[in-house]
C-alpha positions as CSV (number, residue, x, y, z in Angstrom):
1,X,-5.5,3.0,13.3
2,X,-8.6,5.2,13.5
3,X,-7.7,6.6,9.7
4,X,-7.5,3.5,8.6
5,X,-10.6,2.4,10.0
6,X,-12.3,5.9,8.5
7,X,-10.4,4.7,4.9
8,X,-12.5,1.2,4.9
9,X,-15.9,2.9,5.9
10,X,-15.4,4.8,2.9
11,X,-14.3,2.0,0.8
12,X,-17.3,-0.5,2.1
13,X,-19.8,2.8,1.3
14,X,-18.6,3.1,-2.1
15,X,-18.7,-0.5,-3.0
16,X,-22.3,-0.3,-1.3
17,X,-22.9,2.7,-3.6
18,X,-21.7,0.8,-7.0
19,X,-23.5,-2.2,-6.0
20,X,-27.1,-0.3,-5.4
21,X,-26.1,2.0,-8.1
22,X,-26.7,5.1,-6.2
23,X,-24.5,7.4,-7.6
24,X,-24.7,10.4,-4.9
25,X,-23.4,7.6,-2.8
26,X,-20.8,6.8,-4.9
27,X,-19.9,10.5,-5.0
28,X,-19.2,11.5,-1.9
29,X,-18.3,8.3,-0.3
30,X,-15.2,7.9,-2.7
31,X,-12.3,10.6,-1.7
32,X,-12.8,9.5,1.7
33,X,-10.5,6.6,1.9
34,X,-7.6,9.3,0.1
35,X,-8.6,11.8,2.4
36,X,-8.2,9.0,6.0
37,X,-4.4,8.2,3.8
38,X,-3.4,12.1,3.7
39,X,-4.7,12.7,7.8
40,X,-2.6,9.2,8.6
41,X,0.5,10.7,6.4
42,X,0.6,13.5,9.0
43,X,2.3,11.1,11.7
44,X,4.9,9.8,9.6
45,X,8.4,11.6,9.5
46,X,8.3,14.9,8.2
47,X,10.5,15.8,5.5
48,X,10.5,15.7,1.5
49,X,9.3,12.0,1.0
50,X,6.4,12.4,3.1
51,X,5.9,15.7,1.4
52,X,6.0,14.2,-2.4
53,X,3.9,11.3,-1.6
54,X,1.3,13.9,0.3
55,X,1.0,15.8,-3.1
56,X,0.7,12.7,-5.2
57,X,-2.1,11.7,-3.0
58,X,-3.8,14.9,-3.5
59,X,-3.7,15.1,-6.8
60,X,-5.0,11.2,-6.9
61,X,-8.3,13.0,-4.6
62,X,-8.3,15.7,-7.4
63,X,-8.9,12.8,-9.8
64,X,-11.0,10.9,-7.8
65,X,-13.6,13.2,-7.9
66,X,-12.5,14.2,-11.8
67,X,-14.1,11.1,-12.9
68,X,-16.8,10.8,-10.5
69,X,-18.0,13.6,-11.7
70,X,-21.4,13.6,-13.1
71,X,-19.8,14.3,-16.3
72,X,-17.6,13.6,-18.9
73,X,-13.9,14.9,-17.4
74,X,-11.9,11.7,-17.9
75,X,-9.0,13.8,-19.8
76,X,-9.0,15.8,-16.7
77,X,-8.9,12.9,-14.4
78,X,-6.0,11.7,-16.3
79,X,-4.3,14.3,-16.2
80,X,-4.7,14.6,-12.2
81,X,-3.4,11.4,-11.7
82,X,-0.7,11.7,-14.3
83,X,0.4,14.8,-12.1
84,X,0.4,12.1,-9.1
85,X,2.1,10.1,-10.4
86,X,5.2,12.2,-11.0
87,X,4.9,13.1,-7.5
88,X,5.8,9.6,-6.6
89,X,8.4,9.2,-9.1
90,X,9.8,12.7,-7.6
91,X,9.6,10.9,-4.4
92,X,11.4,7.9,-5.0
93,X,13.8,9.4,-6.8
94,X,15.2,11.6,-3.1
95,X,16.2,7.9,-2.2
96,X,18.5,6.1,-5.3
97,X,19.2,7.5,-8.9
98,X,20.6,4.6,-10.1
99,X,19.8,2.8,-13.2
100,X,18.5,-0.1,-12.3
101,X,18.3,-1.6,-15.4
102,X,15.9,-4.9,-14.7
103,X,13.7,-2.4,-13.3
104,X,13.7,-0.1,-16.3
105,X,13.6,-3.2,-18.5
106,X,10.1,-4.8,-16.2
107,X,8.4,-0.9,-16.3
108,X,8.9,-0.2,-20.1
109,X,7.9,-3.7,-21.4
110,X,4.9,-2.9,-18.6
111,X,4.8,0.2,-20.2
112,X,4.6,-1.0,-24.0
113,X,2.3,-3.4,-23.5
114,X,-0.1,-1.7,-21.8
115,X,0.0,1.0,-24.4
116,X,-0.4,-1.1,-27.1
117,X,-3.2,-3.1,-25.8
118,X,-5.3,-0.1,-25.2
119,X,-4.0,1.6,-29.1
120,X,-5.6,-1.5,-30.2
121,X,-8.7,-0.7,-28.8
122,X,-8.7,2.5,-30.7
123,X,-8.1,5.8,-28.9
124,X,-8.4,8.1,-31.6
125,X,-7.9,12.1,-30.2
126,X,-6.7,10.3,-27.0
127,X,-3.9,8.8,-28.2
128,X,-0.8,11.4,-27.2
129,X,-2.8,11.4,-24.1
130,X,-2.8,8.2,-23.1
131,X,1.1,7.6,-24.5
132,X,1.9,10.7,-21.9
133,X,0.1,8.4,-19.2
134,X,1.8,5.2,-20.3
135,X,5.1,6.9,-20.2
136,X,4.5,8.7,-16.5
137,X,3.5,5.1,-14.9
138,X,6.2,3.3,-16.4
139,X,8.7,5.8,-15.1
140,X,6.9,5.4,-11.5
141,X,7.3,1.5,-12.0
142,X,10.6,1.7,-12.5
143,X,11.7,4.3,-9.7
144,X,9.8,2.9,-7.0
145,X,11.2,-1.3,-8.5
146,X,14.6,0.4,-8.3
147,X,14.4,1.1,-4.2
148,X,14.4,-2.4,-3.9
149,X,17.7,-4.2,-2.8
150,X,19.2,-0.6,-2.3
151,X,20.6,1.0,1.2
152,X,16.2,2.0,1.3
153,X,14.8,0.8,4.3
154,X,13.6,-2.6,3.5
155,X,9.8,-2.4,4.5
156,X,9.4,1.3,2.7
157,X,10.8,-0.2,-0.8
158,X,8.5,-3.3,-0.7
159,X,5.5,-1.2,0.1
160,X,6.7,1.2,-2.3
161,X,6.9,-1.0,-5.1
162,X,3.6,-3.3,-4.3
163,X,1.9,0.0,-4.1
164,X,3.1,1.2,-7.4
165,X,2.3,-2.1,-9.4
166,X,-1.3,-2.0,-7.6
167,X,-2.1,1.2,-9.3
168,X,-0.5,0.8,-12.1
169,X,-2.5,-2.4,-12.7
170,X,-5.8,-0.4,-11.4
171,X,-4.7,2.2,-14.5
172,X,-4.5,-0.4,-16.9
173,X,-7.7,-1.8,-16.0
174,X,-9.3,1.6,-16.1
175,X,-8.4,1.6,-19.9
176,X,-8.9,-1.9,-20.6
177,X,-12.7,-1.4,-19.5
178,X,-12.6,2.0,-20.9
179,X,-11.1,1.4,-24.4
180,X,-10.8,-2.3,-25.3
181,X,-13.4,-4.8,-24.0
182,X,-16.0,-3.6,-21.0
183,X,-16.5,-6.3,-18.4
184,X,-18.8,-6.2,-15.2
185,X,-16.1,-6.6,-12.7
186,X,-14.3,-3.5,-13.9
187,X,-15.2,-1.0,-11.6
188,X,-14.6,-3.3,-8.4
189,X,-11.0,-4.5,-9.2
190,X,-10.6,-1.1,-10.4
191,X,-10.8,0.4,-7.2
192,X,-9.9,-2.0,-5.3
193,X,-6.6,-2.5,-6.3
194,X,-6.4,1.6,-6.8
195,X,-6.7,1.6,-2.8
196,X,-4.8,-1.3,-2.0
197,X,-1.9,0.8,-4.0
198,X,-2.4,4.0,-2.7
199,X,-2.3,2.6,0.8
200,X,1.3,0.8,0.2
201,X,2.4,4.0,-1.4
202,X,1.1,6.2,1.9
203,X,2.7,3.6,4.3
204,X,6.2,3.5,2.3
205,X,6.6,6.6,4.3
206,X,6.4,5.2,7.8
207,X,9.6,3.7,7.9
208,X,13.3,4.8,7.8
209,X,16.0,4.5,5.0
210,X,19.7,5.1,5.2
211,X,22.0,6.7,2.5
212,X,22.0,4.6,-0.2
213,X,26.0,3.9,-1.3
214,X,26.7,4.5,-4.7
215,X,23.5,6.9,-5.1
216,X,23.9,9.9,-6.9
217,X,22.5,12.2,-4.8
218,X,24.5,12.9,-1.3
219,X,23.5,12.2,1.8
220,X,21.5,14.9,3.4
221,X,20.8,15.7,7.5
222,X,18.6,13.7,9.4
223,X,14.8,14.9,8.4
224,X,15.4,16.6,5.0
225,X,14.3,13.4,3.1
226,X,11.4,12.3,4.7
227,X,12.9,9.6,6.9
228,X,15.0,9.4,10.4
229,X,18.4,7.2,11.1
């Protein structure tokens, strides 16, 4: 509880920071919620799932401070949390290979639209860029969307999958503000639902799973996929 306690000090200093516009607030105030998810990570099960989702929130504290940076490194926070992203796909992928094809049909129409809505906007040298991104998230989308109703424990694929949409919709407001039309709530929803989905994503790995049957990958011993019987 304490990390999580830590996690919303953060959060409320930031917001407190963006409100009063004091950037050095802002600054160092905002890893800390990431930082309270990685210490609370350390209890969960040990094992490859826990270590996946550990790097992918890393690299999303890489990015953090990427683009609160006092300066323009937005390519460089994008590519941090592209990098994160396929640590979560890596991640959900140990569990289920299967094709899930409603999934993959909700992530790449996510994914297209998205993508289309901020080409509109004009993204001139970003554009391969930003079709990378699009790309990375819809494949997250999909993978974590495909745990659900599989042999995954229950509570990990739902807060697995809430998780994922959560940052994949604080992603697409990031570009929508960014690239299309600018709007004064931005940078609170932003990060908002950016925490709210790093949280599920960081608590997916509390619970258990079993084999999943029909998965492509074969069931492994107790403790090598982040997750206990």
């Amino acid at each position: 509880m304490a990390p999580l306690i830590v996690a919303l000090a953060g959060a409320l200093a930031f917001l407190a920071g963006r409100a009063l516009e004091l950037d050095w607030l802002c600054f160092w105030s905002k890893p800390i919620p990431v930082l309270a998810l990685l210490y609370w990570l350390r209890g969960f099960p040990a094992g490859a799932y826990r270590r996946w989702i550990g790097t992918g929130l890393w690299l999303s504290l890489a990015g953090d401070i990427l683009l609160e940076w006092p300066a323009d490194l937005f390519v460089f926070g994008l590519g941090a949390f592209l990098l994160a992203h396929l640590a979560y796909l890596r991640a959900y992928l140990l569990d289920t290979r299967r094709l899930a094809p409603l999934p993959l049909l909700a992530a790449a129409i996510t994914g297209a639209v998205i993508f289309s809505l901020l080409a509109s906007g004009g993204l001139g040298a970003l554009l391969v860029p930003v079709a990378c991104y699009a790309l990375a998230i819809s494949a997250m989308l999909w993978r974590a969307l495909a745990r659900l109703g599989t042999g995954v424990d229950r509570r990990s694929a739902q807060l697995a999958a809430i998780g994922a949409v959560l940052f994949v919709l604080s992603d697409s407001l990031i570009g929508i503000n960014r690239f299309v039309a600018p709007f004064d709530a931005a940078s609170y929803l932003i990060i908002l639902s950016y925490w709210l989905g790093q949280w599920g994503i960081a608590a997916s790995a509390r619970s258990t799973a079993r084999a999943v049957p029909g998965s492509e990958i074969p069931p492994a011993p107790p403790g090598e996929i982040g997750y206990s019987k």
